[in-house]
C-alpha positions in Angstrom: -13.8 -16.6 -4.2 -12.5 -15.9 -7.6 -9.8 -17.5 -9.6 -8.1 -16.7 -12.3 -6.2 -19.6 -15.4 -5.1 -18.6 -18.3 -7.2 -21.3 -20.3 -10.4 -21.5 -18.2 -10.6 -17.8 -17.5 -12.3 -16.5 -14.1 -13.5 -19.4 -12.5 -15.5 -19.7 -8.6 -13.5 -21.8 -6.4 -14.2 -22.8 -2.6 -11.1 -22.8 0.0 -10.5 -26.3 2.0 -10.9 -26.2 5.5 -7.8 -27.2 6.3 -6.3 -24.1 5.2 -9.1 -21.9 8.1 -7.9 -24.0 11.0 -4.1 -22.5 10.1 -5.1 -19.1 10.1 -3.0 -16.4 12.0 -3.5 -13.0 12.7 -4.1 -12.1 9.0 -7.8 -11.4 7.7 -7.7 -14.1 5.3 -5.8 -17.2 4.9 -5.6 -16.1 0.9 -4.8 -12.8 -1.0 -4.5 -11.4 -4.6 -2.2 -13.3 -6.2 -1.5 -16.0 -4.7 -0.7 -18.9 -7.2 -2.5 -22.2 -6.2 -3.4 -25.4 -7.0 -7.2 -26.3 -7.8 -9.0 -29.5 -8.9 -12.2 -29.3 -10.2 -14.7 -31.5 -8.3 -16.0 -34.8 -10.0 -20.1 -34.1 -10.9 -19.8 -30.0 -10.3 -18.9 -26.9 -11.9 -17.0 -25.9 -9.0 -13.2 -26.2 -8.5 -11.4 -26.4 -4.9 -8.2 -25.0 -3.6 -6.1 -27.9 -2.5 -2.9 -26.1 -2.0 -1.2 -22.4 -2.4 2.4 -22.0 -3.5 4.7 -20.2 -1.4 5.0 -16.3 -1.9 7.8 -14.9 -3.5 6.9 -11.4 -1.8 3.6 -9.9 0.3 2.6 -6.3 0.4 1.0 -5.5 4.2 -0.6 -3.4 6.2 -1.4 -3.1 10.2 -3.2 0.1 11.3 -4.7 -1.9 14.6 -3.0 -4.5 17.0 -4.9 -7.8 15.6 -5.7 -6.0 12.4 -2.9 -7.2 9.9 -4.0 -6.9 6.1 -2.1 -8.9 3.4 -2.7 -6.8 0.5 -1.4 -9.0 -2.1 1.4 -11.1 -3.0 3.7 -12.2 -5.7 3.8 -9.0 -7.1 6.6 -7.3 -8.9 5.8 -3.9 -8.7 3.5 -1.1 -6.7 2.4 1.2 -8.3 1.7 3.8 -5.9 -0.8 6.4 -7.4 -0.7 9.8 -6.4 -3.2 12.4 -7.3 -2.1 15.7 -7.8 -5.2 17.8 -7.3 -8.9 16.9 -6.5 -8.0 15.5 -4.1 -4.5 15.9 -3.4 -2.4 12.9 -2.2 -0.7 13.7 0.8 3.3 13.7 1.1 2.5 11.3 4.1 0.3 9.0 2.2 3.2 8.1 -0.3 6.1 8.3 2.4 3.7 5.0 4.5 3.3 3.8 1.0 6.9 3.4 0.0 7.8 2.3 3.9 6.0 -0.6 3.1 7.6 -1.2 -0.4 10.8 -0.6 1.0 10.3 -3.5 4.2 8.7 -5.8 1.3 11.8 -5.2 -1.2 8.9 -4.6 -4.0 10.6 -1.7 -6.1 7.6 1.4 -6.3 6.7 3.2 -9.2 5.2 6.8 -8.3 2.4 7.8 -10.7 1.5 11.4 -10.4 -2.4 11.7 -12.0 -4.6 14.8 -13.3 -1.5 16.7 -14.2 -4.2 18.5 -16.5 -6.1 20.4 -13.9 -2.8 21.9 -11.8 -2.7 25.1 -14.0 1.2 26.3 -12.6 3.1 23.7 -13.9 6.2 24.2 -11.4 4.0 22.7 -8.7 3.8 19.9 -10.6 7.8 19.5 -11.3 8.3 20.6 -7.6 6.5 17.7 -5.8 7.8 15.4 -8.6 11.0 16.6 -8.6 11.1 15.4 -4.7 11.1 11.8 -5.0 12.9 11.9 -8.3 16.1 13.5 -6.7 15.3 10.5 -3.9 15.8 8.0 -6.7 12.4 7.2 -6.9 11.1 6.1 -10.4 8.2 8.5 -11.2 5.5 9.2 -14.5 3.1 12.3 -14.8 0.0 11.3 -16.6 -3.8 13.1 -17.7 -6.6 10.8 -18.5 -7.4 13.9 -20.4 -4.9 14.3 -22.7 -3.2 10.6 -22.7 0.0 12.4 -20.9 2.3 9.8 -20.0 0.1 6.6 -20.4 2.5 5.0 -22.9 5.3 5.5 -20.5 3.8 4.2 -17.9 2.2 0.8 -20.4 5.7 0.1 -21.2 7.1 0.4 -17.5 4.1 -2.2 -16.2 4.9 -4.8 -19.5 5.4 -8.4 -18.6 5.1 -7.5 -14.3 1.9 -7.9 -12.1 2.0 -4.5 -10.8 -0.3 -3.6 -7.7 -2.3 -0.6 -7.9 -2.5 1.1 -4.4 -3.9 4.9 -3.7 -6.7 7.4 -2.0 -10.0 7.2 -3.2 -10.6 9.6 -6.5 -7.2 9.3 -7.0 -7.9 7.6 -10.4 -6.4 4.3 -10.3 -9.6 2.0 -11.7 -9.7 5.2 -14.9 -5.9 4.5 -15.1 -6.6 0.6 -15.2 -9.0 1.4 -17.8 -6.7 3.5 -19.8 -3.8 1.0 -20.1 -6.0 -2.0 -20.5 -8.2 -0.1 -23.4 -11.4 -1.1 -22.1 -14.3 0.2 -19.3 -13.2 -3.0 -16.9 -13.4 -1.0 -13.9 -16.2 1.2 -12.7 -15.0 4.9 -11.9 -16.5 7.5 -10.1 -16.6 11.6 -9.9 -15.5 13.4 -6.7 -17.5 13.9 -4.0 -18.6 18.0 -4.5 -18.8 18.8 -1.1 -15.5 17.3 0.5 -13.8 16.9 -2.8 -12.7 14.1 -2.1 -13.0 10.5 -4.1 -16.3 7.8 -3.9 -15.1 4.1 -2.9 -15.9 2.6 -6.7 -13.6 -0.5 -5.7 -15.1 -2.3 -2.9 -12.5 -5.7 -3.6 -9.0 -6.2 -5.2 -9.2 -7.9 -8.1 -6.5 -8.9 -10.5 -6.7 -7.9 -14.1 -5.2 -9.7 -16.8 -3.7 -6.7 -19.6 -2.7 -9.4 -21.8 -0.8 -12.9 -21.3 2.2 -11.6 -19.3 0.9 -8.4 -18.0 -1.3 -7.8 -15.2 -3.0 -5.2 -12.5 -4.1 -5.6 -9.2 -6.6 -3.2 -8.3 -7.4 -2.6 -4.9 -9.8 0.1 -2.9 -9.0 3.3 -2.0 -7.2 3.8 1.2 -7.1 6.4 3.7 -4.1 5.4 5.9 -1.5 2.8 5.7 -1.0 1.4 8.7 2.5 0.7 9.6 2.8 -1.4 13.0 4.0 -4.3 11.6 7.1 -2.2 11.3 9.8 -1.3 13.1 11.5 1.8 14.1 14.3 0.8 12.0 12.4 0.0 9.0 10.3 3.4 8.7 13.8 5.2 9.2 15.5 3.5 6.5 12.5 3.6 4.1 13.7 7.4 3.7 16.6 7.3 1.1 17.7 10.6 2.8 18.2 9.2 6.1 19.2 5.4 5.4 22.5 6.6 3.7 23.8 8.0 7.1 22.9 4.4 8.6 27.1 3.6 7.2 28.0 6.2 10.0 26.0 4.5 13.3 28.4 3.1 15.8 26.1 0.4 17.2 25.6 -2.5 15.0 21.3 -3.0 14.8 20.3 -0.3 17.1 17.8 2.7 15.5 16.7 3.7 19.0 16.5 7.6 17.3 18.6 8.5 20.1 20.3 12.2 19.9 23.7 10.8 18.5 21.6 8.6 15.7 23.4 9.4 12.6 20.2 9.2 10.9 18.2 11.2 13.2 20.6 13.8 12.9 20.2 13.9 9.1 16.0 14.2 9.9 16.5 17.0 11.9 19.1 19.1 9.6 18.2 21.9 6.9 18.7 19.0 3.9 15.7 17.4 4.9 12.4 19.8 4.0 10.2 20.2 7.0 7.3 18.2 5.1 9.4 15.4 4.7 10.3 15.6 8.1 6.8 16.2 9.4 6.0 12.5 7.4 8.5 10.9 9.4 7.9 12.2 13.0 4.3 11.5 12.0 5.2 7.5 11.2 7.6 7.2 14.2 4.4 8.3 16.6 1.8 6.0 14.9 4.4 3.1 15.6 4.2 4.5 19.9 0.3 3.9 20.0 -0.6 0.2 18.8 -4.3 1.4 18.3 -6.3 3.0 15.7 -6.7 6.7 16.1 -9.2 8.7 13.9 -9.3 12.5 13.8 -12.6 13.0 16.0 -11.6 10.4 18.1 -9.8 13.0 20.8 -13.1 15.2 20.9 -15.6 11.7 21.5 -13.0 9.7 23.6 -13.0 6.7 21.2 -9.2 7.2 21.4 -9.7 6.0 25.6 -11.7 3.4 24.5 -9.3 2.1 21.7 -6.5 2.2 23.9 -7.8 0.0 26.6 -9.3 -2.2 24.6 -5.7 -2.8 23.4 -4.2 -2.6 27.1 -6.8 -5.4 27.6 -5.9 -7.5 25.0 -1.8 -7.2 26.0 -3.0 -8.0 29.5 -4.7 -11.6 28.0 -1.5 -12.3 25.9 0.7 -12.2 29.0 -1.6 -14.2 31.0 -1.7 -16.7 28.0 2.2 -16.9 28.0 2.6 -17.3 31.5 -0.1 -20.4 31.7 
């Protein structure tokens, strides 16, 4: 893997083996950003990790019952970014996006792209104007016309921000923009779905300048949020996690028809999108197994399912033993 020191630049380092027989249910033992301790070994160019520091914060995600993703760590911002046409982010996308900031406590910073190509401008203020009233710290920016890149250059000073978004959703020509060089490869969108080409295949961390850097990370489709609980997803909405004051049982969040919270969901203050993005998250956290969209025609979604039944029925026998 890849390293990163001020004075010796990117450097190839190997991971002890020590640190594989540890492993738990994340993909790797090691993630973007994590500060550790290397010695160069005696007669090679090569360096070793001997140790990693302790995280101040992770960033995860968990679409599949052994399928838990540490996106990055020691981070100090997400920077979640949203395109506003071609292709369009989805409300739902952000809403699973700032679920996870909110259960990480790593403050999000909303960064509307392509404002150029929407020609009515209200739709633009509209969908901004919905996380804004939320408290949500947002920027409209054109790669075009340089819209809202200084803003955003002088939020992202001194932090290691992590760029997370959809594919052709312009986060590597953003990283480009604020960095003032071509250090990521981008893409054009995809004429027949118009939708974005994977240009990142890996995160990689990108020093802006000695105090300032970006993680950039690939496109994704769906954040996964079953490493959550019901109480986190319902809290992550601003909206809702004020009324949590009024609940009458201390730690509860079983959505039940006196839930304070669930009653704000289901009022006319909450805009049936927003509650559409919620009932959606709620449901993903009911079925511990990946679902795709064809998946109910080709009856994948049977298969899925008791391949995780099977794997509950192991655990149990494991525990009992």
């Amino acid at each position: 893997m890849e390293i990163y020191n001020l004075k010796y630049g990117t450097q190839l380092a190997t991971l002890r083996g020590k640190f594989r027989l540890t492993k738990g249910d994340e993909k790797s033992m090691i993630t973007v950003g994590d500060k550790v301790n290397c010695q160069l070994s005696q007669g090679s160019s090569e360096w070793s990790i001997d140790s990693i520091e302790e995280r101040k914060n992770t960033i995860i995600r968990k679409s599949d019952y052994n399928e838990l993703q540490i996106l990055c760590s020691n981070v100090d911002r997400i920077g979640i970014i949203a395109s506003l046409i071609d292709p369009e982010t989805k409300v739902g996308f952000i809403d699973r996006c700032l679920a996870a900031c909110h259960h990480s406590g790593i403050p999000a910073l909303i960064i509307f792209t392509k404002s150029d190509l929407v020609l009515d401008k209200t739709e633009v203020l509209e969908k901004v104007s919905i996380y804004r009233n939320l408290g949500y710290d947002c920027r409209i920016v054109s790669a075009l016309n340089g819209e809202g890149i200084d803003s955003v250059r002088a939020e992202l000073d001194k932090k290691v921000t992590f760029f997370v978004g959809n594919s052709g959703s312009g986060k590597s020509t953003l990283l480009n923009l604020l960095s003032g060089s071509d250090i990521q490869k981008v893409s054009l969108i995809s004429k027949s779905t118009r939708k974005g080409k994977h240009t990142t295949t890996n995160s990689f961390l990108y020093p802006i300048n000695e105090v300032t850097s970006i993680i950039d990370s690939p496109g994704i489709k769906e954040w996964g949020l079953l490493h959550l609980e019901k109480a986190d997803v319902l809290e992550s909405f601003p909206e809702l996690k004020i009324e949590k004051k009024d609940c009458i049982h201390f730690n509860c969040c079983d959505a039940s028809d006196d839930c304070a919270m669930m009653t704000k969901l289901n009022s006319p203050e909450v805009s049936d999108e927003r509650r559409k993005s919620m009932e959606s998250m709620l449901e993903s956290l009911q079925r511990p197994y990946r679902i795709r969209t064809g998946n109910f025609i080709t009856g994948k979604l049977k298969k899925e399912k008791s391949k995780y039944e099977r794997k509950e029925k192991r655990k149990k026998r494991q525990n009992y033993e």
